[in-house]
C-alpha positions, 0 to 999 in steps of 0.5 A: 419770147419774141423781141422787140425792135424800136422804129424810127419812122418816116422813112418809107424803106424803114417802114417796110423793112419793119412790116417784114420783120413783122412778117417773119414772126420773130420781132414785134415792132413799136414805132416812133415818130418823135426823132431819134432821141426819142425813139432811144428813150422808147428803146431804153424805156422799153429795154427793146432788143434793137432799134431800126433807123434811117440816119448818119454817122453822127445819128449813130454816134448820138443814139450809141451815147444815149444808149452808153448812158442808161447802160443800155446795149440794144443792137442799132440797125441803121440805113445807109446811104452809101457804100462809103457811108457804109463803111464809116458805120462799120468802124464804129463797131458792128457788135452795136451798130449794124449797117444795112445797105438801101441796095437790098430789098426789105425781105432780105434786110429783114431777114439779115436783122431777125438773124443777127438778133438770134445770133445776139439773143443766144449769145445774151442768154449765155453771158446771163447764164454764165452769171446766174450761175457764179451767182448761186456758186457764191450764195451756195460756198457763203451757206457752207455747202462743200463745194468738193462734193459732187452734189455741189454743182448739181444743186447748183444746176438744178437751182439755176434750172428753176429760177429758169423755168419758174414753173418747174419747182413742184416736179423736181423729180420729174423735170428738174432731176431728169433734165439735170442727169442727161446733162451730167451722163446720170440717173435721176436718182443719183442726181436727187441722193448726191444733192440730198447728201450735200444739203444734209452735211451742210445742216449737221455742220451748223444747223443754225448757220444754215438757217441764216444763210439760206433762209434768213433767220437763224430761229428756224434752226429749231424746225425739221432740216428741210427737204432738197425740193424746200431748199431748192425751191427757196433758193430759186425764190431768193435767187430769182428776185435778188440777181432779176 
């Protein structure tokens, strides 16, 4: 998935640092001509990845506040006029301000900011992985799945994997339990019996409960226990459009 970086125009050392961003493939680009203030309001409007300008200590200061504001965390990219400049925006914080000095030349800027937006692209991935997965930790103990069975943290896993990849629910023993075995040193088969085993022993301690917790009405305690690739393919459902 491409990221996406606000521009500040006007500046013709900006512009052509965008047009070799653009060229690297990595980052699609959005200009505005309107201020900084609106080329913020662009960034938070569109949630960009980053945002390029030419400005000051105090445009940064400015466009960190707006961002602070909406609880928005875009990377700023800003030009700096000079070595003592460059200093000073260093201070303010490099995991939000990342200077870059007008003594390179624009293929080796865009270079510097399309690495440092992978860098930060990876490491957004795994805090929202991390929290996805405390997430489904929580609604899976609430529903009463033994978190002491080994079945847990794969049922976990394989729900974590599907709201991850939306497409993967119809090939649960194809992709999901495949992906999820190389991952724990298993056999697919392994995987699908000990995440059976934890589904089934949380239906036979309260089958109305686990009907109420996990598919929201306790009436369908009077249907079939539902099979793993049900229960699964429900949670990621559930899982997916309560934490996006």
């Amino acid at each position: 998935m491409k990221q996406e970086i606000i521009v500040l125009s006007g500046d013709p050392f900006v512009v052509e640092i965008a047009r070799s961003v653009t060229g690297e493939g990595f980052a699609e680009i959005f200009e505005a001509d309107n201020g900084l203030e609106s080329a913020c309001a662009d960034a938070v409007i569109r949630k960009a990845d980053a945002l390029l300008f030419a400005g000051t200590e105090e445009d940064v200061k400015l466009a960190k506040r707006i961002f602070g504001s909406f609880g928005q965390a875009s990377t700023v990219f800003v030009l700096a006029e000079n070595d003592e400049e460059l200093a000073h925006l260093h201070e303010l914080g490099s995991s939000v301000c990342i200077p870059l000095s007008r003594r390179s030349d624009a293929a080796g800027s865009a270079r510097f900011i399309v690495t440092n937006l992978k860098i930060i692209a990876e490491r957004r991935m795994e805090s929202e992985r991390k929290a996805l997965s405390v997430y489904v930790t929580n609604l899976l103990m609430k529903g009463r799945i033994n978190a002491g069975h080994s079945g847990f943290s794969l049922l976990r896993d394989a729900i974590v994997y599907c709201v991850e990849n939306r497409s993967c629910t119809a090939a649960l023993g194809k992709e999901v339990y495949r992906e999820i075995a190389r991952n724990n040193s298993m056999t697919p088969a392994s995987v699908e019996r000990n995440i059976r085993t934890s589904i089934d022993r949380c239906w036979k301690l309260d089958p109305e409960h686990f009907c109420a917790g996990f598919f929201g009405s306790p009436s369908t305690a009077l249907r079939e226990k539902p099979t793993a690739k049900e229960f699964i393919s429900t949670l990621a459902e559930r899982v997916a459009l309560e934490f996006g």
